[in-house]
C-alpha positions as CSV (number, residue, x, y, z in Angstrom):
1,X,0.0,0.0,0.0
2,X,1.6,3.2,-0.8
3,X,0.9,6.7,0.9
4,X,1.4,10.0,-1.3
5,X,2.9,12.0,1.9
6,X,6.6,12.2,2.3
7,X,5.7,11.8,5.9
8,X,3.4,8.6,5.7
9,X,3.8,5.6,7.8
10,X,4.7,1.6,6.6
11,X,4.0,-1.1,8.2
12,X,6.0,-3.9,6.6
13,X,5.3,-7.6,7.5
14,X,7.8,-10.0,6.5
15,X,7.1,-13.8,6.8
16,X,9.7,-16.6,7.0
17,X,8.7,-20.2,6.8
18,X,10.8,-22.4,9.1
19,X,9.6,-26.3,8.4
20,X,6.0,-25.8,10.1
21,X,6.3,-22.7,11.4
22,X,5.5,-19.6,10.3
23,X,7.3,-16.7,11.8
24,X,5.5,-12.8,11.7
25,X,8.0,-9.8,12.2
26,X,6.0,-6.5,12.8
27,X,8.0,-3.7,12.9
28,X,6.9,0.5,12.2
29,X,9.0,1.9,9.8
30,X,9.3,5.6,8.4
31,X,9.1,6.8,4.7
32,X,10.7,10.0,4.3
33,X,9.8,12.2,1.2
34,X,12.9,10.9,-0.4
35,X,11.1,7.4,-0.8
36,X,13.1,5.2,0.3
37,X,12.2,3.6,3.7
38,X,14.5,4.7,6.7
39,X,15.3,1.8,9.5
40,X,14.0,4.7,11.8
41,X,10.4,3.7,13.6
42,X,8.5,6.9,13.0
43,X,6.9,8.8,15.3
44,X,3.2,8.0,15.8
45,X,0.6,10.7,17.1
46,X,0.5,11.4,20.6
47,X,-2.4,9.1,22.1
48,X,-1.4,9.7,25.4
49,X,-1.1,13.2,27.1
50,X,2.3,14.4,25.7
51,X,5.0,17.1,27.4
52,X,4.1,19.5,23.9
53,X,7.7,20.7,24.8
54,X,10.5,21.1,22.1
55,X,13.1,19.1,24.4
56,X,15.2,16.0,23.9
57,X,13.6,15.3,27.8
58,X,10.6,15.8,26.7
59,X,10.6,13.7,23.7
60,X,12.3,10.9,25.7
61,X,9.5,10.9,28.5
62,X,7.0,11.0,26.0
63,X,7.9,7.3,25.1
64,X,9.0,6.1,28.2
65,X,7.5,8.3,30.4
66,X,4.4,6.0,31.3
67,X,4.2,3.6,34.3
68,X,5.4,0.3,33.5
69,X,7.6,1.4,30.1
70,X,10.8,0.9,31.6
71,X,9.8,-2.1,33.5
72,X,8.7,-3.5,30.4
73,X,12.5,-2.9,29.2
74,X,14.0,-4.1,32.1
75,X,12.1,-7.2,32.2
76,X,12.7,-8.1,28.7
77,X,17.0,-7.2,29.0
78,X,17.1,-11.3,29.6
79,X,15.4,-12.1,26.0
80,X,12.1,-12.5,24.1
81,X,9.3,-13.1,26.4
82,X,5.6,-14.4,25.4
83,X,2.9,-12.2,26.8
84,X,2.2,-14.6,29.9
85,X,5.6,-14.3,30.9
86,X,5.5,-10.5,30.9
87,X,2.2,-10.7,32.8
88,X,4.1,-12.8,35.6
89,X,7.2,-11.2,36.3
90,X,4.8,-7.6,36.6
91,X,2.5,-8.4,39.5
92,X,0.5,-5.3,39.4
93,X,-0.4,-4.7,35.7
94,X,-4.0,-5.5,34.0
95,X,-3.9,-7.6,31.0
96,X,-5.5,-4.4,29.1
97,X,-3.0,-2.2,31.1
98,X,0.0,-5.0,29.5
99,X,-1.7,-5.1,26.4
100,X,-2.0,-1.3,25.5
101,X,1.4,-0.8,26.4
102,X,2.7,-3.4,24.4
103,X,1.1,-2.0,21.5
104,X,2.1,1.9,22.0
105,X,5.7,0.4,22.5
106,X,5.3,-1.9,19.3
107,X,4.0,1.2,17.5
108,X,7.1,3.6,18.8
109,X,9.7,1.1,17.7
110,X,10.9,-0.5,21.1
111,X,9.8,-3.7,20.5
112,X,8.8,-5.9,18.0
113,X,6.5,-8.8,18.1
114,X,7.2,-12.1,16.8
115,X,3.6,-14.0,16.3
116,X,3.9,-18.1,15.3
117,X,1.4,-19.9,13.7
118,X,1.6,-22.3,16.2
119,X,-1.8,-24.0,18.9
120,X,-2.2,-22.6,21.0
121,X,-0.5,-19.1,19.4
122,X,2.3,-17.6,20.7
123,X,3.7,-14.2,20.5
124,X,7.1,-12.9,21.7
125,X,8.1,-9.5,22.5
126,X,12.0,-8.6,22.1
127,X,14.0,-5.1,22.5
128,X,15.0,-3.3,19.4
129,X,18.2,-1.3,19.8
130,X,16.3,2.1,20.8
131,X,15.1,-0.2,23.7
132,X,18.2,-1.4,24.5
133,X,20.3,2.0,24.7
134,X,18.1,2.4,27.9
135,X,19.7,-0.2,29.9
136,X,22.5,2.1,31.2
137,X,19.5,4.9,32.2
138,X,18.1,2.3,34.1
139,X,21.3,1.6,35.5
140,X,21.7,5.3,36.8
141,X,17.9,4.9,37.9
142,X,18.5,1.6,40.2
143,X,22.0,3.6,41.7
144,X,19.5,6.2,42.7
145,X,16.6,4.1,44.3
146,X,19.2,2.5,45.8
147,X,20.9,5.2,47.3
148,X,17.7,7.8,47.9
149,X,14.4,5.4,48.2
150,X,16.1,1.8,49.7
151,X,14.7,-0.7,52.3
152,X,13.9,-4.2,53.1
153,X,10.5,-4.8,50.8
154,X,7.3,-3.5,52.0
155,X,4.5,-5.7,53.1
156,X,2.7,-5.0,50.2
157,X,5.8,-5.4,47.2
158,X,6.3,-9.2,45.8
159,X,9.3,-10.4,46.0
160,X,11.3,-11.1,42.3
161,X,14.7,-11.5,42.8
162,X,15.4,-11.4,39.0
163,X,13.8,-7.8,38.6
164,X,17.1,-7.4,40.2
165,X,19.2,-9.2,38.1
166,X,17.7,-8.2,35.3
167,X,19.5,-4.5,35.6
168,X,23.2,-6.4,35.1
169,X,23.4,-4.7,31.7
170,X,22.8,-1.5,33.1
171,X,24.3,-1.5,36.3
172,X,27.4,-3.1,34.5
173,X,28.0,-1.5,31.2
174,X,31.8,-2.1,31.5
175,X,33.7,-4.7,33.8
176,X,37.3,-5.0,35.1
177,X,36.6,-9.1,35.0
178,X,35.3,-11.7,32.7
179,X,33.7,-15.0,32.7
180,X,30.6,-16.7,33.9
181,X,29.0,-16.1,36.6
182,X,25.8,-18.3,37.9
183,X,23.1,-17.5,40.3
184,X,20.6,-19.7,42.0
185,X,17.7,-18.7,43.7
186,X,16.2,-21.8,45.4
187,X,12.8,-21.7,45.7
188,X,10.1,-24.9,45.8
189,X,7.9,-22.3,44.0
190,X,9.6,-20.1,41.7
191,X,13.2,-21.0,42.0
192,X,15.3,-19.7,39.0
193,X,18.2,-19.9,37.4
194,X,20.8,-16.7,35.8
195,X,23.3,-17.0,34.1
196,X,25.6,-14.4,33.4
197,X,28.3,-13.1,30.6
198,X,30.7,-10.8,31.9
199,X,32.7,-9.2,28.3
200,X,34.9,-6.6,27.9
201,X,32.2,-4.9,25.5
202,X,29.8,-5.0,28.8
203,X,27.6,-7.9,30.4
204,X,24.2,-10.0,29.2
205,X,22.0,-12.1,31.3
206,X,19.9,-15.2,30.3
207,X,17.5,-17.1,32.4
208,X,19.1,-20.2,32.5
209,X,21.2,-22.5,33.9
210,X,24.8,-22.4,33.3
211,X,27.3,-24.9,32.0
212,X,30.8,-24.6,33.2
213,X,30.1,-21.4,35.3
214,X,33.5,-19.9,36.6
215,X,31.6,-18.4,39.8
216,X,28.1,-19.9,41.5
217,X,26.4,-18.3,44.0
218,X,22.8,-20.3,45.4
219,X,20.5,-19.4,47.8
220,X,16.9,-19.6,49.4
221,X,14.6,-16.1,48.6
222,X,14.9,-15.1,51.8
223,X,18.6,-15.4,51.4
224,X,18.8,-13.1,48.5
225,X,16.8,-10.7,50.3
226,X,18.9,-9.7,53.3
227,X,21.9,-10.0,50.8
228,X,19.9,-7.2,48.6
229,X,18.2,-5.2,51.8
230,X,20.7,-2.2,53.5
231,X,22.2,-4.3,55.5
232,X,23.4,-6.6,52.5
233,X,24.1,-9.5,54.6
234,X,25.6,-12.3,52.5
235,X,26.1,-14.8,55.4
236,X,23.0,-16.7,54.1
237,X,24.3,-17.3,50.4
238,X,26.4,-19.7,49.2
239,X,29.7,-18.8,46.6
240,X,31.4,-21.4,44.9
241,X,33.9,-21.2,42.1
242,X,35.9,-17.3,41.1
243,X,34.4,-15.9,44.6
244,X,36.2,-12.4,43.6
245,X,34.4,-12.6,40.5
246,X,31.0,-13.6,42.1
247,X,31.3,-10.6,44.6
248,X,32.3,-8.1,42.2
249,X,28.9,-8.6,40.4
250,X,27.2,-9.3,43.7
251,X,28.5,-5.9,44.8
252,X,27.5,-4.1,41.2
253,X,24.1,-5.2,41.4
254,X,23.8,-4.7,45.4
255,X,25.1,-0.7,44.7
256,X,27.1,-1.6,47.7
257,X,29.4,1.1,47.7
258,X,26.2,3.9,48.2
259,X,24.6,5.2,50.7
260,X,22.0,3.8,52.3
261,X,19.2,5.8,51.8
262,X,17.8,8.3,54.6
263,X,15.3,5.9,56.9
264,X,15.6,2.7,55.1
265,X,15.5,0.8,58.4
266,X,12.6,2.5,59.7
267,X,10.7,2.1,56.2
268,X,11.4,-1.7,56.8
């Protein structure tokens, strides 16, 4: 279908047959007046309540600004998640709330959506670079909380240990070490596995067991938490392996090395 404006919008669908299954990429794409199509996701109207200010900030907010954007980001650093999985590891969030949001992000060039013609069907969401360049902000953003709005969790949070982990890229964009680093969270009802890649280009997680892990480090919930709360008490946990390796991201992802923030024990 083509548009006459130099400013008109593409969607492209491209379909890839892989012995049964068939694969759907969505992705927005722009068409400047030019003609030919720029890897750029355009800019679609403003459906929620935009800044209307001629700022870099202001543009930025107006994508991620809303509640449960960066979330969304953070919880999809470890790979392509199906739309259940999002719904799990964001206790909190409507399936319309997950839904719109999904799409808006879609539509703004964060993520694309993978659908397979599979039964049931399944669709996975997956970061696009734009997405991914946000890792370090929410790097800055967990350094912050940690230092300004810490405590032992709230009656009312849920307990995730990986919405934690999940900030490695962004908490670690460079490391003085490499290697493989494993942690376990044992739990008879949502124990979990991470494994993760420590580079000299910067760090990736996967949730997954590893093979051959330089550093382990295992542990009940409860465990994890006093190692995460102020007082980061690691007594409880158990390192095996490269332990200077294993602390080092231990103490990375801890933001030991801050502050604790103003009341933290009281909030507890």
């Amino acid at each position: 279908m083509h548009e006459p404006s130099g400013h008109a919008r593409q969607k492209r669908l491209w379909t890839a047959r892989a012995g049964a299954t068939v694969v759907r990429l969505e992705l927005g794409r722009y068409a400047p007046s030019a003609g030919r199509p720029s890897p750029i996701p355009h800019v679609p109207p403003p459906k929620r309540h935009p800044y209307d200010q001629w700022s870099p900030d202001a543009r930025a907010l107006d994508l991620v600004g809303d509640k449960w954007t960066l979330l969304i980001v953070r919880d999809l650093a470890a790979g392509p998640r199906r739309f259940v999985e999002l719904q799990r590891v964001l206790p909190g969030i409507s399936t319309e709330q997950l839904r719109s949001r999904l799409n808006r992000m879609v539509a703004d060039g964060m993520l694309t959506r993978k659908r397979y013609r599979e039964v049931p069907p399944r669709v996975d969401y997956e970061l696009t670079e734009r997405a991914r360049e946000l890792m370090p902000i929410l790097g800055e953003l967990a350094r912050w909380g940690y230092e300004w709005a810490w405590s032992p969790p709230r009656a009312s949070e849920s307990i995730d240990l990986g919405a934690i982990f999940r900030l490695a890229p962004g908490v670690l964009p460079s490391v003085p070490a490499t290697g493989t680093v494993e942690f376990v969270v044992e739990d008879p009802d949502r124990g979990a596995n991470f494994t993760f890649k420590l580079a000299a280009e910067g760090i990736s997680v996967e949730e997954r067991s590893a093979d051959g892990a330089e550093a382990r480090v295992s542990g009940a919930t409860d465990q994890w938490v006093r190692a995460f709360s102020p007082g980061r008490d690691r007594s409880g946990l158990e390192l095996t392996g490269n332990q200077q390796l294993a602390e080092a991201l231990l103490d990375a992802l801890a933001g030991s090395g801050r502050r604790p923030a103003a009341g933290a024990q009281a909030a507890a």
